[in-house]
Structure formats: C-alpha cells, structure tokens
C-alpha positions in Angstrom: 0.0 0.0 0.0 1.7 3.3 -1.1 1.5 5.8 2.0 1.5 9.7 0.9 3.3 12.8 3.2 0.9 15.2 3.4 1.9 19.4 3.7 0.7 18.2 7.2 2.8 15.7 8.0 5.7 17.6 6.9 5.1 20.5 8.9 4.4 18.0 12.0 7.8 16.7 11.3 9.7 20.2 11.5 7.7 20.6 14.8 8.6 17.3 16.7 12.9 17.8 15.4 14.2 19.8 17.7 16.2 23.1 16.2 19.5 22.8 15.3 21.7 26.1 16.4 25.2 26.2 14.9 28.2 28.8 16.1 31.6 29.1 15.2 32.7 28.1 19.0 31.0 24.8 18.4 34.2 24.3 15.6 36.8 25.9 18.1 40.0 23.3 19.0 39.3 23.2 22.5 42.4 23.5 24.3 43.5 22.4 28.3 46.0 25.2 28.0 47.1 28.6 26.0 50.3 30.8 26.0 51.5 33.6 24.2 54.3 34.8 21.8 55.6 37.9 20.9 55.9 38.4 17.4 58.6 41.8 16.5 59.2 43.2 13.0 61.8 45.8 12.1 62.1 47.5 8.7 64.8 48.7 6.8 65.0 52.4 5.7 64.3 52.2 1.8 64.4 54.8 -0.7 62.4 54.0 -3.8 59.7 55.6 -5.9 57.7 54.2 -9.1 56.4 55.9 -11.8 53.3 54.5 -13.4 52.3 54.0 -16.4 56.0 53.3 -18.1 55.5 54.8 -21.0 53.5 57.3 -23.2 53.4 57.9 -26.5 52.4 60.6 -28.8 52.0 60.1 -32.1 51.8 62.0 -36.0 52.3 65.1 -34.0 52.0 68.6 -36.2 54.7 70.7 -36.0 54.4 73.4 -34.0 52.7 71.8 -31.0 52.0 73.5 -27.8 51.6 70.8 -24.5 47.9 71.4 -24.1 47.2 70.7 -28.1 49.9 67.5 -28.0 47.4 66.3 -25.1 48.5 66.3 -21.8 48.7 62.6 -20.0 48.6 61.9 -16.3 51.2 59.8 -14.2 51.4 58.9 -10.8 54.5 58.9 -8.6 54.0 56.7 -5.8 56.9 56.2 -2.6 57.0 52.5 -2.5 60.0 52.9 0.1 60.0 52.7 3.8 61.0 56.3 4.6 59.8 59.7 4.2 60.3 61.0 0.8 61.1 65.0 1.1 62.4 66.3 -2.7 60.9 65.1 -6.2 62.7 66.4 -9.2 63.1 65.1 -12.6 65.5 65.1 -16.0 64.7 64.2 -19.3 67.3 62.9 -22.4 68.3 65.1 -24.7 70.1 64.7 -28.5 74.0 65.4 -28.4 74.3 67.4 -31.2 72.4 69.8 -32.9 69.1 67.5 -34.7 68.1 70.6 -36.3 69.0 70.9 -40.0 69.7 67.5 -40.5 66.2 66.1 -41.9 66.6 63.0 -39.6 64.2 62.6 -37.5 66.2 59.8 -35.1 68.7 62.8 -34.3 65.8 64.3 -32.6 64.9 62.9 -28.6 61.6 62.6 -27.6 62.8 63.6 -24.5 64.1 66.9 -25.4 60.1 67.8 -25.9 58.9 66.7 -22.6 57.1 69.3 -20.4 55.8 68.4 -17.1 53.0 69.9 -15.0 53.0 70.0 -11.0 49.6 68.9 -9.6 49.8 71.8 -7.3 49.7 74.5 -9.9 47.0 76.1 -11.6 49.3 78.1 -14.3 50.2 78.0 -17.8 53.3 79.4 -16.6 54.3 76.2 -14.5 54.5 74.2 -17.2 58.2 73.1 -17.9 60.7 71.3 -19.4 63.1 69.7 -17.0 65.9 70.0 -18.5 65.8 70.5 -23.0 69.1 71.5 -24.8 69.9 73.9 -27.3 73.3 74.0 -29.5 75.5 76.2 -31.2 74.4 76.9 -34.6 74.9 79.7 -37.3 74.0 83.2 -37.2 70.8 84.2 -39.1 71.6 86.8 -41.6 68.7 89.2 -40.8 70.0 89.6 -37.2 71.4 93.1 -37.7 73.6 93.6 -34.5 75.1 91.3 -32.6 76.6 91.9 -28.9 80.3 93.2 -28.8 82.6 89.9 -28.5 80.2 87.1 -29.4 82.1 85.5 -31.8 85.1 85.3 -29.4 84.5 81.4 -28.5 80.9 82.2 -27.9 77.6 80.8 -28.5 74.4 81.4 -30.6 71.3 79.3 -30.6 67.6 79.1 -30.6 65.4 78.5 -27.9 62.9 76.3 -29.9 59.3 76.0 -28.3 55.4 76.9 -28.7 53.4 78.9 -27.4 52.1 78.0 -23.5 48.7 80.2 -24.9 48.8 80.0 -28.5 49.8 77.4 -30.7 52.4 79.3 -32.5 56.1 78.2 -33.4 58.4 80.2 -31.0 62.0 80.9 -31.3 64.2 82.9 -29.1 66.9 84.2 -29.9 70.1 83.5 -27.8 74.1 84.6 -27.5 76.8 84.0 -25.0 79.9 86.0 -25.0 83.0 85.0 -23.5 84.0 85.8 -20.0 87.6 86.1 -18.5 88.3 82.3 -18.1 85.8 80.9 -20.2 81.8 80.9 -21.3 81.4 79.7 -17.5 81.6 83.5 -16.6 80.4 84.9 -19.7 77.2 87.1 -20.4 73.7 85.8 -21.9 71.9 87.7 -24.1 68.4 86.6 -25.1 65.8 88.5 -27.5 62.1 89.5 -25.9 60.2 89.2 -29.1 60.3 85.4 -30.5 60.7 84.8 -34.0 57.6 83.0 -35.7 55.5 82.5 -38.8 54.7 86.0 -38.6 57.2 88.1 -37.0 61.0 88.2 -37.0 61.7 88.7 -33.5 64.2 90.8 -31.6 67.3 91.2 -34.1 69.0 94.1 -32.8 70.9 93.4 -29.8 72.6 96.5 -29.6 69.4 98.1 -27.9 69.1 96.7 -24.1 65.3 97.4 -24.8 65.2 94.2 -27.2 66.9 91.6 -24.6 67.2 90.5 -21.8 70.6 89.8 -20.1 72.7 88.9 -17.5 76.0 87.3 -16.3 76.9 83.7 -15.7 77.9 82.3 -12.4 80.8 79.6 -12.4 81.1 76.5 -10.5 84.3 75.7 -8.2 85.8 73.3 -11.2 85.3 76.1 -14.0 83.4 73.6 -16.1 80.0 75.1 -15.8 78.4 78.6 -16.0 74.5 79.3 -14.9 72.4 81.6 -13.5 68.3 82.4 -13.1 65.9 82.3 -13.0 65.6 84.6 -15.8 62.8 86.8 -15.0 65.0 87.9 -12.3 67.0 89.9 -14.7 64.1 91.1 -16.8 60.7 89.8 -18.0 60.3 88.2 -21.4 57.2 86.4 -20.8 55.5 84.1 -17.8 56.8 81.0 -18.9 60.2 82.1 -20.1 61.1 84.2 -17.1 61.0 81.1 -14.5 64.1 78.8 -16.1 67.5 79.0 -15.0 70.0 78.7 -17.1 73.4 75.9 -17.7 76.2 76.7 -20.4 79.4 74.4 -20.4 82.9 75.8 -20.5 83.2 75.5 -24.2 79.8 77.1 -24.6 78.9 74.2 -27.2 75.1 74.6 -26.0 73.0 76.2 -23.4 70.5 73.8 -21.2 67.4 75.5 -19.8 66.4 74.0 -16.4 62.9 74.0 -15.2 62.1 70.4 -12.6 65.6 69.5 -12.7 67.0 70.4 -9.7 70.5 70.6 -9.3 72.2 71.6 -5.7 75.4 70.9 -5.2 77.6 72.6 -2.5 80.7 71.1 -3.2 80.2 72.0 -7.4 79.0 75.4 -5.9 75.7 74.9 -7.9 72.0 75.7 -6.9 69.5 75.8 -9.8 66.3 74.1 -10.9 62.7 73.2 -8.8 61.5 70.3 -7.1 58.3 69.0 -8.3 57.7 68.5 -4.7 58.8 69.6 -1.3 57.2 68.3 2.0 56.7 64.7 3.3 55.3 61.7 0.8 54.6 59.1 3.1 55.7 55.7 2.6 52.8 54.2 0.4 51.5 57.9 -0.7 51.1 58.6 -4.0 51.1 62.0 -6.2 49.9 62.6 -9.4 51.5 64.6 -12.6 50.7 65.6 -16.0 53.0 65.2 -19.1 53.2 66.3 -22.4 55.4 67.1 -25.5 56.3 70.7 -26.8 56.7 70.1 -31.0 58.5 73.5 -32.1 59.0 74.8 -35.9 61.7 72.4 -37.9 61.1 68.9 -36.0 61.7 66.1 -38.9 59.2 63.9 -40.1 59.1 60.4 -38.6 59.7 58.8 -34.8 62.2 60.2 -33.2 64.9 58.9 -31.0 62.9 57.1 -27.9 63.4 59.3 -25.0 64.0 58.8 -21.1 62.3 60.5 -18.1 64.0 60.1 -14.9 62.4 60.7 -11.5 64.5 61.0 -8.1 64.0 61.5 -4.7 65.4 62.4 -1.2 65.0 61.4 2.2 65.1 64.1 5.1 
C-alpha cells in the first residue's frame, strides 16, 4: 500500500525535530592550555619611488605643437620605500648634437620635448621642461647687430618651443659671449620678441630694450656657467622668465632648467625646482601631467625614444 506525506505531516515533522543552532565556538579546537608569543618586526629604511604607467606615446604630432594641443597625459609617482620621501625632481634625455637641420628625424629625442605639470599648480606658466638642450648653430643673416665679443668662442642658438597660450612656433633668440676664463663667466643675451611664422623677433641686440641679459655664475671646477631664473634679470614672458639657465665651458650649448634640480655645494651649484617639497609618506602617492612641446623644424618620422627620470630624497 503506497503511504502519501501530506503538507501536514511535513510541517508536523519540523515541529517534533528539535532546532539545530550552529556557532563558530562549536568548531573551536578546544584546548586544556594557551600561551602567548611575541611576534617583533623591524624594517629597513628604503628609498624607492615608481612611476606609473611606463610609457606614453604621442604620435603624427603637427609641427608646432603646444603641450595642451599634443594632449597632456597623467602619471602617478608613488613612494613604494619605507621612509619619508622629502624632494621630487626630474630630468629628461636630450640629443648630443644639434638634430636641427639634419632632416633626420632619429637625431631628434623625444625627450628633449617633454614638459611636465606640478599637480599643485594652476598656471600655464608652471608648465616646464626639466631640462631641454639647445646648441650652437649659425647666425641668421637678418639679425642686424650682434653683442660686442660674441664671436670670441661664444655661443648662438635658438630657444625652440610653442606657445604656452597659443599654438604658434616660437623661437628665441640667444648669445653667449665669453668671460675672463671661459663661457662659465660669460654674459647671456636673449631677444624679448620670438621669431615666428609671422614676425622676425628681436634682431637688434645693440638696444638693451630688445633683450634680456645677465651674467653667468661659475662653478668651483670652472666647467659650468648658470644663473636664473631669468625673469629675475628682466621679463620676457611668464613662462620664459622662470628657467634657470646651464652653459658648459666651451659654450657648445646652453641647457634651460625648469624640474631638474640641481644643488650641489661642493660643485658650488644651486639651480632648478622640485616638483615636490614636503613629506610623501611611505605608500603615498602623487599625481602629474606630461606632455610634449613640437616646435618649428622637427623632422618627419619617430624620433629617438626618450627617457624620463624621477629621483627622490629622504630628510
């Protein structure tokens, strides 16, 4: 005879088994006895930082290009040390000899383009190269006067770049004359007015009204001459003003330094920002923005793969 469970039945089931009531104690290893160890770490003071992502890329760039028009990218720069992290600053490749004029585009290094922007400011005028190299070159013939002793040993070059608020082709020009010893104490000279698409620029440098200038400081070993910022010794415009300046003994080139700090007390040098000052905690993290500068006679094609460096102190 086939017997049937009825909805009633079941539910007079669940009634008559008693509840079942399940803990975590119930699984505890019961134990008779329990004691105690101390457990002690110590860490080693580490100084390390990473810079994420690894790499950017810009590509089929116009020429010119200003940095917001190349299209800023962010970066983070995070202290993956143990210690306090005090000073960020930054350097960049550069080419080492003059790419322009040659039509090769591999001469050229990307990272004689790259332009970084600290988090912590909100101007146009912030916005700077760490470290980009100009050479020695030829003498336009349009500039009409040139300062007295120039072409003693000395130096003329472009300052090759793009507008921070336009996205004009800018060129400055620049001379270095000889000091007494070498170009490490020798005189800048740099033209107000950029040359462009447009305009010739500041060509007469026998009027103080069309330059800016101002004499170079040496380092103990005679090898370097620098000085700045530049807005110190006159205005040419916002962005201009704030580098420093870095010309070797043999004035072959002149370096403009924006976020790459160099202090030396020994070298008897003190030029350049940090991109930060204060205290990045161990595991902090800050954030950056970078981005290329593409001035007037870049060759077509990719350039020379470029290097940015990031380094950083302990107090």
């Amino acid at each position: 005879m086939k017997r049937f469970i009825t909805l009633a039945s079941i539910a007079l089931l669940l009634f008559l088994v008693p509840s079942i009531t399940v803990t975590l104690s119930q699984f505890k290893e019961q134990a008779d006895a329990t004691d105690t160890a101390v457990v002690n770490v110590s860490i080693q003071g580490v100084n390390a930082v990473d810079i994420n992502p690894i790499n950017f890329t810009w590509a089929n760039l116009p020429v010119p290009r200003n940095y917001t028009e190349s299209g800023p990218k962010a970066f983070q720069v995070e202290n993956i040390g143990s210690t306090n992290i005090t000073h960020i600053w930054a350097s960049t490749t550069n080419p080492t000899s003059n790419p322009f004029g040659t039509g090769v585009a591999t001469n050229y290094d990307a990272g004689q383009f790259v332009v970084l922007i600290n988090s912590s400011s909100s101007s146009y005028e912030w916005v700077l190269y760490p470290n980009t190299v100009f050479f020695n070159e030829s003498v336009p013939t349009y500039i009409v006067n040139k300062p007295s002793g120039w072409n003693n040993g000395g130096l003329f070059t472009r300052i090759r770049t793009a507008g921070w608020e336009s996205d004009e082709g800018e060129e400055y020009f620049v001379f270095v004359v000889n000091g007494t010893q070498n170009c490490t104490d020798g005189t800048v000279y740099i033209g107000k007015d950029p040359h462009t698409k447009t305009k010739t620029g500041s060509i007469d440098f026998s009027d103080p009204a069309n330059y800016v200038s101002f004499g170079l400081t040496s380092t103990n070993d005679k090898k370097w001459g620098y000085k700045g910022p530049i807005g110190d010794y006159g205005s040419i415009n916002n962005y201009i003003d704030k580098y420093y300046v870095l010309v070797p003994y043999d004035c072959k080139n002149i370096t403009l330094i924006g976020w790459s700090r160099r202090y030396d007390t020994t070298a008897g040098i003190d030029i350049g920002y940090y991109l930060f000052t204060g205290t990045l905690e161990p595991g902090a993290a800050l954030d950056y923005l970078i981005s290329v500068v593409i001035p007037y006679g870049v060759a077509q094609g990719d350039v020379k793969t470029g290097t940015l460096t990031i380094y950083a102190t302990t107090a």
